[in-house]
N, C-alpha and C positions, 0 to 999 in steps of 0.2 A: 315763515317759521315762527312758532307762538315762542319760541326760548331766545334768550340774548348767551351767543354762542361765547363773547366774550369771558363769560361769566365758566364758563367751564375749563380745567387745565388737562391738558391731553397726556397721556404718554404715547410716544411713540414706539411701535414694536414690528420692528422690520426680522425677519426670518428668513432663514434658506437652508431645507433640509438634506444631512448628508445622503438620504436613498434618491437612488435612482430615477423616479419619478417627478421628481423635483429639478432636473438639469435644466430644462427652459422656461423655468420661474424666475422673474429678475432678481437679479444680484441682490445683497442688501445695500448695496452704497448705491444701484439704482434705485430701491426702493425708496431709500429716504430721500435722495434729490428730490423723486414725483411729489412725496409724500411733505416735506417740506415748503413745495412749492402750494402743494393745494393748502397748508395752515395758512400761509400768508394770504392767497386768494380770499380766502374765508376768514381770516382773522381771527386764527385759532390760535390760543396758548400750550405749545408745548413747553413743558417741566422736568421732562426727560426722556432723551433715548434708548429704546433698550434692541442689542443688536446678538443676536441668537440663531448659532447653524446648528439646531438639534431637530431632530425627527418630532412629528408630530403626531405618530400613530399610537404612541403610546401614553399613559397618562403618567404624569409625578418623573417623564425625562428629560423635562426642561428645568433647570435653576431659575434660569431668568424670567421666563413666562410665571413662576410660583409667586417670584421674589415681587413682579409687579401686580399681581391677584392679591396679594398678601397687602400691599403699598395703596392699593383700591381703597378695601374694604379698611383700612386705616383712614382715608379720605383726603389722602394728600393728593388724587385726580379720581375725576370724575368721567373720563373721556379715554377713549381707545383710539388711535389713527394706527390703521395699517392696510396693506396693498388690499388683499381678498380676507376672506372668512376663515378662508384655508390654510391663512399665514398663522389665525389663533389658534385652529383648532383643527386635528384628523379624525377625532373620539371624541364617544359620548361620553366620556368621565366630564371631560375638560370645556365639552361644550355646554353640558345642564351648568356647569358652575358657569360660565358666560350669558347665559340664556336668564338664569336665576337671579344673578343680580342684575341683570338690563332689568327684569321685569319690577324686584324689586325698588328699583330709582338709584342703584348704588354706584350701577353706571347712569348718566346719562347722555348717554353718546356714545357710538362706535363708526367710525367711519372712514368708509374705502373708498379706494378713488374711484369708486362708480356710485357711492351712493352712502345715507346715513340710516343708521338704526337706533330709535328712540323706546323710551317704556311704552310710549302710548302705542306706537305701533301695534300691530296685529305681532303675536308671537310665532309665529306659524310660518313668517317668511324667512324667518332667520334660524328655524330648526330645520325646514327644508333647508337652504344652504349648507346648515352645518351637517345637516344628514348627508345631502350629497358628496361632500367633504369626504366624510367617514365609507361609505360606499364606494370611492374611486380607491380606496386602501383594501378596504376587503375583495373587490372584483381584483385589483391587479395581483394581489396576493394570490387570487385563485387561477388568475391567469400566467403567472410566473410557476407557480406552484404544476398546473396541467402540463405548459411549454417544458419543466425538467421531467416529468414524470415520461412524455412521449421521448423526450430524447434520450432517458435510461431504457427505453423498451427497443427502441430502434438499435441500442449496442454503440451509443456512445456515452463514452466518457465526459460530467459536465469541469468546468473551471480549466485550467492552465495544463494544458500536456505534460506529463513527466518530461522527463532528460531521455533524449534520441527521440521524441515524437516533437512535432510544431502544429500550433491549430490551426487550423483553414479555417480564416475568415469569411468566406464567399459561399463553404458549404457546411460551416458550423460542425465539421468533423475532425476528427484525429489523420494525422499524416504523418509517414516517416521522415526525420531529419537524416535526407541523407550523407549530410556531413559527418555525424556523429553515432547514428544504429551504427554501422558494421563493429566501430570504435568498440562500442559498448558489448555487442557481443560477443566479439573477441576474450572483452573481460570477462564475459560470463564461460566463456571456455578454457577461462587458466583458470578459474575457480573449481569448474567440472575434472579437475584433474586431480585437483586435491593435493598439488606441490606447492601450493601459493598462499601465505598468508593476505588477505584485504590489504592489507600496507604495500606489499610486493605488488599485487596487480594494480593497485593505486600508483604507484611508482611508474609502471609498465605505462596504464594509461594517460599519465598527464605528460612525463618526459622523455619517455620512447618512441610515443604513439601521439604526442603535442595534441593531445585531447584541450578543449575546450570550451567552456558553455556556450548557448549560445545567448548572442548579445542584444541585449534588449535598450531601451532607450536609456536607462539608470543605472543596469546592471549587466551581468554579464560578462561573457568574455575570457573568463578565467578559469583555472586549474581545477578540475572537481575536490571537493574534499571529504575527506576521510568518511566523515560521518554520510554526506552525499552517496557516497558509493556502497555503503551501510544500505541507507534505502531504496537503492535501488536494487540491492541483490536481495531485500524482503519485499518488493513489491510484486504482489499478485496481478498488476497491471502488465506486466513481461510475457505474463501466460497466454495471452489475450481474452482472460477475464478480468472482471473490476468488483469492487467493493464499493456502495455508496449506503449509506446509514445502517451498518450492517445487514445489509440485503448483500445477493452475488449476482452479477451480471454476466451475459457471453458478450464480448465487445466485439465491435468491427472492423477495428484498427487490427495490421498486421502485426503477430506472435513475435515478438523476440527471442523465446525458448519456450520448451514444451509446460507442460506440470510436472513428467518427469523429473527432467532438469531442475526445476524448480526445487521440487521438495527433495533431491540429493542435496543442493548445495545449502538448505536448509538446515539438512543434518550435519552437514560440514561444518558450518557456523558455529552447531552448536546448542542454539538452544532455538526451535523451529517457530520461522514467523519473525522473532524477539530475540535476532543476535545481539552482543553488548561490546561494541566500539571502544571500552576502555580498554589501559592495558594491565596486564596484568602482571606481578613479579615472579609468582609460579604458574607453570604452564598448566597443571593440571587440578585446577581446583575448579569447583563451580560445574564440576561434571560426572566426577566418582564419586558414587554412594554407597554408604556402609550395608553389606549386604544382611546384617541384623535387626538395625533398627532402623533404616531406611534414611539417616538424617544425612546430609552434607561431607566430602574430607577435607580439610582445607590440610594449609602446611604452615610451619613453623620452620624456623629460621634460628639457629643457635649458633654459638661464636663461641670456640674454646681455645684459650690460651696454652702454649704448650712451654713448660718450663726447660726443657731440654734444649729448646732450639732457640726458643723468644718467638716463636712465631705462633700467628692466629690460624685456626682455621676455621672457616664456615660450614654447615651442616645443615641439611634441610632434613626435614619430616614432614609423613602425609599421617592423618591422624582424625578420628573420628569427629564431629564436632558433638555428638549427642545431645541434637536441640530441639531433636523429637519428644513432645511430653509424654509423658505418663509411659517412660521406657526403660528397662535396666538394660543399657544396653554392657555387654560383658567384654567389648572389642577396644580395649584400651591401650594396647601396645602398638605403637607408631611404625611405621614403615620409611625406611631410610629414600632420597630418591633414586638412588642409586639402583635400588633392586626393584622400585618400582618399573625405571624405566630399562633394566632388562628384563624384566616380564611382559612390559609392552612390548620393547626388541621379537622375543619368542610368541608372540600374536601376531604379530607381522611376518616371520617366519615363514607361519603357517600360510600366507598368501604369497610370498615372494616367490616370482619364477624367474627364469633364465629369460638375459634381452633374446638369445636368438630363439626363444620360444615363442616371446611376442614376437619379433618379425616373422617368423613361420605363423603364427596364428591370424595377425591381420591380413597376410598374403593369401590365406585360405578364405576370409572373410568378405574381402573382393572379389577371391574369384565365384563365390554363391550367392555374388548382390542379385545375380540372374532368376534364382528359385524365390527371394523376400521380393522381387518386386511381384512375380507370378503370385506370392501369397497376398499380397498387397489389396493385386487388382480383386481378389477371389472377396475376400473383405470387405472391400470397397463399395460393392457391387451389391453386398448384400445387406449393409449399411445403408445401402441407398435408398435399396427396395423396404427395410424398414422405415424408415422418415420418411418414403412418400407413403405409408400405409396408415402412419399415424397422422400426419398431415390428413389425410383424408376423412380421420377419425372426428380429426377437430371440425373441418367443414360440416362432414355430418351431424354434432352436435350442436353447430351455428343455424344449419336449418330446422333441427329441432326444437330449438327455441322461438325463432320464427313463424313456426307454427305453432308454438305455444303449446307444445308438445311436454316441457319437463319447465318447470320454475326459476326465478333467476340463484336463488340457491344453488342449487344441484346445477346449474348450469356453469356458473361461476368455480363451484370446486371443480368439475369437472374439466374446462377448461384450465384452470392451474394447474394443474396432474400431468393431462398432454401436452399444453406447451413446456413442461418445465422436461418433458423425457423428449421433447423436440429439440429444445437449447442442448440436451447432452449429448442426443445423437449425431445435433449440429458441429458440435467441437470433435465426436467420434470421428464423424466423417473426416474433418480438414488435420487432425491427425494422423489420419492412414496415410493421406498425400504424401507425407514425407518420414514415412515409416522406414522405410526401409534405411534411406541414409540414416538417420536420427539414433537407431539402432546400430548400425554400424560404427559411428561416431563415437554413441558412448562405451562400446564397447571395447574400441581403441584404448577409449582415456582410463578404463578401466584397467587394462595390462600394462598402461605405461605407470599405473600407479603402481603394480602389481611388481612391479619390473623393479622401480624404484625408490619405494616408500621406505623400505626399511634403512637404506645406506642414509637417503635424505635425515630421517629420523635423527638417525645416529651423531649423523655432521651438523644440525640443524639447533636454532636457536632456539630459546624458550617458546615463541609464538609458534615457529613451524614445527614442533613437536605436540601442541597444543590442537594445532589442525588437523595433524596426521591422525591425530589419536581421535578423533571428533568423525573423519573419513573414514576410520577402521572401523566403526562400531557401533555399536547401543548399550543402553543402561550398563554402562562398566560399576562392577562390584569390587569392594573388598572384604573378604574374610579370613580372618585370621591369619592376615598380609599376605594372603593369595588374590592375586586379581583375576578376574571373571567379564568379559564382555561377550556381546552376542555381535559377531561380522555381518554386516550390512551386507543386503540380498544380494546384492552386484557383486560382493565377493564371495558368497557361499558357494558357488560353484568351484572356485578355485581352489577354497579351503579342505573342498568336500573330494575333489577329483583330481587335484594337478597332479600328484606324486607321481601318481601311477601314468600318466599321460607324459609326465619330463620320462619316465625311463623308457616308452617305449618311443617318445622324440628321437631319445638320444639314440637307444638301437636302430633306430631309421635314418639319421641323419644320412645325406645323401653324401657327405664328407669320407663316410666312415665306410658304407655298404652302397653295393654297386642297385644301378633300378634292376629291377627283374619284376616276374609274375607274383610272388611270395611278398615283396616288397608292398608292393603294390595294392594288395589285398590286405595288407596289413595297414600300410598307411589310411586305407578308406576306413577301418573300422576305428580308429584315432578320431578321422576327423567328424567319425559319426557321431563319437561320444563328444566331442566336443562344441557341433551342431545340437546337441541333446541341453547347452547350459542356455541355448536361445529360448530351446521349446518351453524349456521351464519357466521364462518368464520372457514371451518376446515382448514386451512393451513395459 
């Protein structure tokens, strides 16, 4: 070697990056034992260590790698010792500035434990290295990048399973936890009821039902909370669809609840997608809007002293916030809550039926589970015969192209069009499977609300008057302290038809009047109209 190696002061810069790709790179406290030992071998001057676990893919996200380029070009060392090439450098930002000053003599010397790089050298074996360097970053990017992209197409979920699924390590799939599904659906069926505040079925599930996570090597093991169960009753992963960078997937993992279910108990929440876990001191604010200007009602809270007695008392009002601009709005007189919430009372009313109307109606519901499964299969069948028709659409347009028949354009949209009504017809289908119960089910939870919502109401604290009101309805109005909501589809039947169906219950009841032929014939035309709130919207 024409240089006296003495004569140069090294820094040492030992590295270990936190990605993935880097886990069987030596440690850095192996690195510098090697590295250490080969100074003294060669009778090299280190002047300092510098010890750095940042990524190298990127340029300007090391401190320490800056701090000693910066310490170089100062010329307090002239020398680099480090394991590979690919300890300095991922990128071409950061290898031209290594490359640059090797050539210009500012380094002179870099050297790894296989070998040393001088100015004189040819420059060309150490851009190859540091290119290849930079090329195992971008291949694996694109091969991590491909490996999510198939396992979103195949219908799985990537990263850590929600709460009641576990991931299969062995087939890289989603799998039911079935210590904790049934738990969890449960919960999602006292929410379906709409007598249950989040708090209540939180309650239910962790000290009723001794719900608990599951337990991981750090974590785990305990009580769900609040907010937990927040997201779990907005996640679209329940449905057995998924959400991954705002795209929608059909997943493969088994449904927890329908969409149905899904987007009722959305509207229960309250505000769909984006319920809000705080609590609140009036139940009904953050939900009724003025029906003039469109803006907000919050409430107010006043305290008046009363000199006759000494005593206080408290007062709520609901009241427009008018923070709609550029509005006059003219609704300025407040509403007491008192009349607010018997005007809610007399909307609820308008759906409350008799329990023994509900147990007469679910007992008819059972017994015509026999004609929804016969509609089932009828559906089913023709469901089926549509997806294999389009299925074969898509085939046909794969040898289309194959023969270079239509361009990768037009083949590409086309293909997106049919798989995307193949994915809907997919989840069409594995929905009818369990039509008929599913229907059934909600149907039930429907009259028990129907049954009970108004008494709950009444006896009910701030939040369970909150929910009920949220379960009764859409965009509730106030004008000129009259309230206005529109009953959510699952009650318009009730709203629209009980009256008249409780009197002709009650003339029928079998308590009252003996069976006969008149009976008889009366009772089917009851339960036709009432078979009539299915047709209107069976699913």
């Amino acid at each position: 070697m024409d240089q006296d190696k003495t004569k140069i002061k090294y820094f040492l810069y030992a590295r270990k990056s936190s990605e993935s790709e880097d886990k069987q790179i030596q440690s850095i406290d192996d690195q510098i034992k090697h590295l250490t030992e080969t100074a003294k071998n060669f009778n090299l001057e280190i002047v300092e260590i510098f010890r750095e676990s940042k990524s190298a893919k990127k340029p300007n996200n090391r401190p320490l790698f800056s701090e000693m380029m910066k310490r170089i070009e100062n010329g307090e060392a002239t020398g680099i010792l480090c394991w590979q090439i690919n300890r300095l450098s991922r990128n071409p930002v950061d290898s031209g500035q290594i490359n640059w000053l090797l050539q210009q003599s500012v380094i002179e010397s870099i050297r790894t434990f296989e070998r040393e790089y001088q100015p004189s050298d040819n420059v060309l074996l150490l851009s190859v290295e540091s290119g290849m360097a930079n090329q195992f970053v971008l291949d694996l990017s694109k091969n991590v990048k491909r490996g999510l992209q198939s396992k979103l197409e195949k219908g799985w979920k990537p990263g850590l399973a929600p709460v009641g699924y576990l991931n299969d390590l062995m087939d890289h799939t989603l799998v039911k936890d079935s210590e904790r599904f049934d738990l969890l659906r449960r919960a999602w069926d006292e929410m379906l009821t709409g007598n249950y505040t989040v708090s209540e079925v939180l309650e239910k599930l962790n000290n009723e039902w001794g719900f608990r996570s599951f337990k991981r090597r750090r974590s785990g093991g305990l009580p769900l909370a609040l907010s937990g169960l927040y997201k779990i009753f907005t996640n679209l992963f329940y449905t057995g669809l998924f959400e991954f960078k705002d795209k929608e997937y059909e997943g493969k993992h088994e449904p927890m609840i329908t969409l149905e279910e899904y987007d009722r108990v959305q509207t229960i929440l309250g505000r769909k997608g984006k319920p809000r876990s705080q609590k609140h001191e009036f139940a009904f604010t953050g939900f009724i809007r003025c029906a003039e200007c469109g803006s907000m009602y919050t409430a107010t809270k006043k305290t008046k002293y009363i000199k006759s007695t000494g005593e206080t008392k408290s007062y709520t009002y609901y009241h427009c916030t008018r923070k709609k601009k550029d509005t006059n709005c003219t609704q300025r007189k407040a509403i007491k809550v008192e009349d607010l919430e018997e005007q809610i009372e007399k909307e609820l009313s308008k759906i409350t039926i008799l329990p023994q109307f509900k147990d007469w109606a679910i007992e008819y519901l059972n017994r015509h589970n026999d004609r929804e499964i016969e509609d089932r299969q009828t559906i089913y069948e023709s469901q089926h015969k549509a997806l294999v028709s389009t299925q074969n659409e898509l085939d046909e347009l794969t040898r289309m192209r194959y023969r270079q028949m239509i361009d990768d354009e037009m083949f590409l949209k086309e293909k997106e069009e049919l798989q995307n009504k193949i994915n809907k017809m997919k989840y069409n289908l594995r929905s009818t499977e369990d039509r008929a119960e599913k229907w059934i089910e909600l149907t039930e939870k429907t009259f028990y609300f129907a049954a009970y919502a108004r008494q709950n109401f009444i006896n009910g604290d701030l939040e369970t008057k909150k929910m009920i009101l949220h379960a009764l309805g859409q965009n509730p109005t106030i004008k000129d302290g009259k309230l206005s909501i529109t009953p959510n589809k699952w009650l318009k039947p009730i709203a629209d038809s009980y009256y008249g169906l409780e009197a002709e219950y009650k003339r029928l009841e079998p308590m009252k009047t003996p069976v006969n032929k008149a009976k008889t014939a009366a009772l089917t035309a009851v339960i036709t109209r009432i078979h009539g709130w299915r047709e209107s919207d069976p699913r």
